[in-house]
C-alpha angles and dihedrals in degrees: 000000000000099000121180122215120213105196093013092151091050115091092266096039098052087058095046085059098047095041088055093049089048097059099036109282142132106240128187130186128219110200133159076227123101102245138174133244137028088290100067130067129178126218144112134256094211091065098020087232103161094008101122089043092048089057103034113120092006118131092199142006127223098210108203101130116126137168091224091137097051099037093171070071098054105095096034089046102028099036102018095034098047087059092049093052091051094044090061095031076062096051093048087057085243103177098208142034111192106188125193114221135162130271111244092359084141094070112044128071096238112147094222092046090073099058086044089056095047084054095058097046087054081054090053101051078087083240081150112006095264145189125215121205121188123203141189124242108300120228083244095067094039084061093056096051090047086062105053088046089053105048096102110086118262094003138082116192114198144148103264095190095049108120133220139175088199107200131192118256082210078066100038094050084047088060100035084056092051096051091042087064094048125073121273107283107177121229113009134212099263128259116236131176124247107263130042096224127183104235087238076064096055098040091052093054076043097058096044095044083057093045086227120164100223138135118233115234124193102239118202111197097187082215131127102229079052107051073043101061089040081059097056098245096141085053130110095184085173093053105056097155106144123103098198116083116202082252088056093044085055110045077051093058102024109027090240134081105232107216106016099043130201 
């Protein structure tokens, strides 16, 4: 198959590349950075520059670009964008529109969840058939937020009750292919990780990993999408699909197993 990545430079979408070539496929990467080859088109969902090139010749789009790390973007890249992309994925005769989206987002008061939802519901208009799959936070992002709770020296301030089911994007990219090479099937179950972790639980095997010498500090944060996340709105607990735990991401990464040592 001739399969287009939106994002594919992004932690899910490299994986989503190299998941496709892997297995057979053609896989080409749309990206607002300047690449090489025949498999890689610049261009930008916001204006919709490169967009027919990107999906000419393409029987399906794996849809996992977003503008999360330039949120004042999110509704001209995630909801317009996302128009724009179908529309010439349209004109180009593509077969197929896979989008990513986020387990329980409907439920908690999350600014970006908005404009994921509004995403999906563009999807949904059946513009392309389409499949939604809807995973749970990848390693990749806890990381991230470790990281900005962890930025003052010696401490490190975090929401000990918040609750995640961190899933692989090695996993994620595995089941986004599959469904990529069946035919559109609408809304589908949802993809969770393997373990349902506090987020005190996953900072602990972090810090360790990092070999960082910080204390951990219960944050409260007296704010909705909070007391949400403590209440296990962004779980699938019956949909525990994932292989990598959050220890075997970071051996992976970091050559020791957190938590659980060695």
């Amino acid at each position: 198959m001739n399969v287009l990545v939106t994002g594919g430079t992004g932690a899910l979408g490299r994986e989503v590349v190299n998941e496709l070539r892997s297995s057979g496929h053609r896989a080409r990467v749309l990206s607002r950075k300047a690449g090489t080859g025949g498999d890689w088109v610049q261009g930008d969902l916001a204006s919709g520059r490169g967009l027919d090139r990107a999906v000419d010749g393409m029987d399906a789009v794996i849809h996992a670009a977003s503008a999360t790390a330039q949120p004042w973007r999110l509704r001209a890249v995630d909801v317009h964008g996302t128009r724009r992309l179908l529309e010439a994925a349209k004109r180009a005769h593509v077969k197929h529109i896979i989008f990513i989206s986020i387990v329980g987002i409907e439920g908690v008061a999350y600014p970006y969840y908005r404009y994921k939802l509004a995403a999906e519901r563009v999807v949904k208009e059946g513009i392309l058939p389409w499949s939604i799959l809807r995973a749970t936070q990848f390693h990749t992002l806890m990381e991230v937020f470790l990281r900005a709770f962890a930025r003052l020296p010696r401490i490190a301030a975090i929401p000990f009750e918040w609750q995640f089911q961190p899933v692989d994007t090695r996993d994620v990219a595995a089941r986004l292919v599959q469904i990529t090479t069946g035919e559109p099937a609408g809304v589908l179950p949802d993809f969770g990780g393997p373990e349902i972790r506090t987020f005190k639980s996953l900072a602990e095997s972090w810090l360790k990993a990092r070999r960082l010498d910080k204390r951990l500090i219960n944050l409260s944060l007296p704010l909705r999408f909070s007391r949400q996340f403590a209440d296990g709105k962004l779980l699938c607990p019956d949909h525990k699909n994932g292989t990598i735990t959050f220890e075997q991401y970071l051996m992976r990464k970091y050559g020791t197993y957190g938590r659980y040592g060695r």
